[in-house]
Structures are given as structure tokens and as C-alpha cells.
C-alpha positions as CSV (number, residue, x, y, z in Angstrom):
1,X,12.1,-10.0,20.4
2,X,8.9,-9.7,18.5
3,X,5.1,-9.2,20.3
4,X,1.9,-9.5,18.5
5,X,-0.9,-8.2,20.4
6,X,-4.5,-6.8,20.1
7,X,-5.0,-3.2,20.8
8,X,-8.0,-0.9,21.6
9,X,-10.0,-3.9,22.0
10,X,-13.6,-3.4,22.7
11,X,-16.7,-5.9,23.1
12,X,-20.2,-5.5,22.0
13,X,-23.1,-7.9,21.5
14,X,-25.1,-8.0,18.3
15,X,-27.9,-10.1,17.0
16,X,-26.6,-11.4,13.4
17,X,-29.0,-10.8,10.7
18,X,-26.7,-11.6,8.0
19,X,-25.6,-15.1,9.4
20,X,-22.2,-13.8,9.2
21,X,-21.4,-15.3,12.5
22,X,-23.3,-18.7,12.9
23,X,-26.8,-19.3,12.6
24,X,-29.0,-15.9,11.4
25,X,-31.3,-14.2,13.7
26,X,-28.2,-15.5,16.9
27,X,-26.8,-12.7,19.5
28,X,-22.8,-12.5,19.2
29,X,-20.5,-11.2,21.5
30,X,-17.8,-9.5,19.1
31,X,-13.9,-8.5,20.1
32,X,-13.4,-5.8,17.6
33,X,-9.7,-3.9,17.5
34,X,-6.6,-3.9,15.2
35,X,-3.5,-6.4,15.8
36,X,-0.3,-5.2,15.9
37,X,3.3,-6.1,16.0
38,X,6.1,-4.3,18.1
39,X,9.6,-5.1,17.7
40,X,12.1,-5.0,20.9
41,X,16.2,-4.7,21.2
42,X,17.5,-5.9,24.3
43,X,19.9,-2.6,25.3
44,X,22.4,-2.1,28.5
45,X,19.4,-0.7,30.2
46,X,16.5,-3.2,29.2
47,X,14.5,-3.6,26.6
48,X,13.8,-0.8,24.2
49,X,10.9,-1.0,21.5
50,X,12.4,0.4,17.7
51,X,9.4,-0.5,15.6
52,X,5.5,-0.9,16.0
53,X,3.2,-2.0,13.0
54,X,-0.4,-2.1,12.7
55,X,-1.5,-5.6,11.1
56,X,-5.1,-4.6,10.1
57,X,-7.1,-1.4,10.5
58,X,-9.2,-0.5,13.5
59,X,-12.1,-1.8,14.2
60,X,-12.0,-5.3,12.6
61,X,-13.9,-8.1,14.5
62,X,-11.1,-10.4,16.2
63,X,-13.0,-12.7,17.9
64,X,-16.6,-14.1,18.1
65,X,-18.5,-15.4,21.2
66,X,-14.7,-15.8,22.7
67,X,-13.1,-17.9,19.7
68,X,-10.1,-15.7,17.5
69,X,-11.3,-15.3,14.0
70,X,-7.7,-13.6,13.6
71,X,-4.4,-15.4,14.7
72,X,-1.1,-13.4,14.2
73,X,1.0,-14.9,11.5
74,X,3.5,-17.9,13.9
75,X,5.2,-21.0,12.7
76,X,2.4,-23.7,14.2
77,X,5.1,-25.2,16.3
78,X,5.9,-21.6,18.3
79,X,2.4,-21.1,18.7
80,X,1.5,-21.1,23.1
81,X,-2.4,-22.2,22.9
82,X,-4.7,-20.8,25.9
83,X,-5.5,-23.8,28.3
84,X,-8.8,-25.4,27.5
């Protein structure tokens, strides 16, 4: 079994003076962390974790204002989308 997940993520606002997120001069709210990806092996005794990766460093900005700018690498048609 494979899990992608966030991890240490945090949430700040900032006004944008770049226009890096939407229109310049706007207030963000920003989901910065690192995604990662563990790797499971179902064993007698449960499930046992053999390999953890990091997908991008720490601190990159994962989502903006509540919408992922980052979505872990899944065929389209295994993806579960969050109800609307």
C-alpha cells in the first residue's frame, strides 16, 4: 500500500505584492509543508511501513486560499476528489 500525504503543514496569511497568487496587493491564506510518500507491507501482525520519501523540500506552498497548488503524482482515474 502506498500513502501520499502532507506533513508539518502550517498556515499563514500574507498580502501578495508580487501577484504570485491572484490579483497584486490580495491577502492569501497559504498551506505551506513538504509532501511525502510512505510505503506499507501488510505483515502477520498488521501493517508495517518499509520506506518513507520526501516529495519536495519543506516549506513549499501547497495550497492557496484552500485550493492544492500541489497534487501527488495518481492515475486521474484513482484519484478520490474532496466533496464540493
Amino acid at each position: 500500500m502506498i500513502v501520499v500525504g502532507w506533513m508539518m503543514p502550517n498556515e499563514i496569511q500574507r498580502v501578495d505584492t508580487s501577484g504570485e497568487y491572484g490579483e497584486k496587493g490580495a491577502t492569501h491564506r497559504l498551506m505551506r509543508g513538504t509532501l511525502f510518500k510512505d510505503f506499507f507491507v501488510e505483515t502477520p501482525k498488521g501493517w508495517r511501513r518499509v520506506r518513507h520519501e520526501k516529495l519536495l523540500p519543506n516549506d513549499v506552498v501547497l495550497a492557496v486560499d484552500g485550493v492544492a497548488r500541489i497534487v501527488p503524482p495518481m492515475a486521474p482515474a484513482r484519484r478520490i476528489a474532496p466533496p464540493k
